[in-house]
C-alpha positions in Angstrom: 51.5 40.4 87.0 48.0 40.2 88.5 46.5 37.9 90.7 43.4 35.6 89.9 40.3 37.3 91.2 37.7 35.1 93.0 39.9 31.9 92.6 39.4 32.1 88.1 42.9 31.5 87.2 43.9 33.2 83.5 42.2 31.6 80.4 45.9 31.0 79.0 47.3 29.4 81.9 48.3 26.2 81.1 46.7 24.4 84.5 42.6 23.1 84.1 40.4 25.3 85.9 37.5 23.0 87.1 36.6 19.3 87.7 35.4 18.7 84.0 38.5 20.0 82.4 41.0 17.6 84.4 38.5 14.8 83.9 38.8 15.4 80.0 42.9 16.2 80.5 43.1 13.0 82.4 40.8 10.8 79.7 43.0 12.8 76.6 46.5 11.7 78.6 45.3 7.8 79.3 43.9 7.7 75.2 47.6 9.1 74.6 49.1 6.6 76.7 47.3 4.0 75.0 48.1 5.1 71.5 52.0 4.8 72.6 51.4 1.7 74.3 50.0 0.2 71.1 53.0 1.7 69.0 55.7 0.2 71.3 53.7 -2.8 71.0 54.0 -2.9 67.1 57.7 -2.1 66.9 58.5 -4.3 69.7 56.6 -7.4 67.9 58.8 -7.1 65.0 62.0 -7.6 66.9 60.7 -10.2 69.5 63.7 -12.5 68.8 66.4 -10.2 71.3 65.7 -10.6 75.3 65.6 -7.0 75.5 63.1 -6.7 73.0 61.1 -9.1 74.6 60.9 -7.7 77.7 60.0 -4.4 76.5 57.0 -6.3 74.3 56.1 -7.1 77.8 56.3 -3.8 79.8 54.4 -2.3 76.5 51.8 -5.0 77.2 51.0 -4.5 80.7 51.0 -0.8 80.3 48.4 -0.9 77.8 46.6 -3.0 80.3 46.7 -0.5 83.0 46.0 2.5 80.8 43.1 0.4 79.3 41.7 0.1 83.3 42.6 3.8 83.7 40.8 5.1 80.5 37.6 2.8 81.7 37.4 4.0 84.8 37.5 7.9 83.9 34.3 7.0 82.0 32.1 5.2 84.7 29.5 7.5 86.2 29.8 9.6 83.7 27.0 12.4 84.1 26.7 13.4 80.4 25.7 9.5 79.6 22.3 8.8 80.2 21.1 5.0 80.0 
């Protein structure tokens, strides 16, 4: 095994090598989260009637919320967007 030279790390490495590809890891991982978010929502609206259920439509809910706030933020100052 060989070492990186001048800090560039193997192309098949499974780690992002600079700022731009964690930024678009991190914005791929919060549209992910969303979709599941939205999912457990669905299934969890159909069976709304148990307490467990209910509370799980919640949790579903509020992380939505937050990965909503989380996918909105990676996108402010974004220096590809020009107004």
């Amino acid at each position: 095994m060989t070492l990186p030279v001048n800090n560039v790390a193997d192309p098949a490495s499974p780690q992002p090598n600079s700022k731009r590809e964690r930024l678009e890891r991190r914005r791929s991982v919060a549209k992910w989260g969303m979709v599941a978010a939205m999912g457990a929502l669905v299934v969890t609206g159909y069976f709304r009637r148990t307490p467990t259920a209910r509370l799980a439509h919640i949790a579903a809910g509020a992380a939505l919320l937050g990965l909503s706030y989380w996918h909105q933020t990676l996108y402010t100052n974004d220096p590809r967007r020009s107004l």
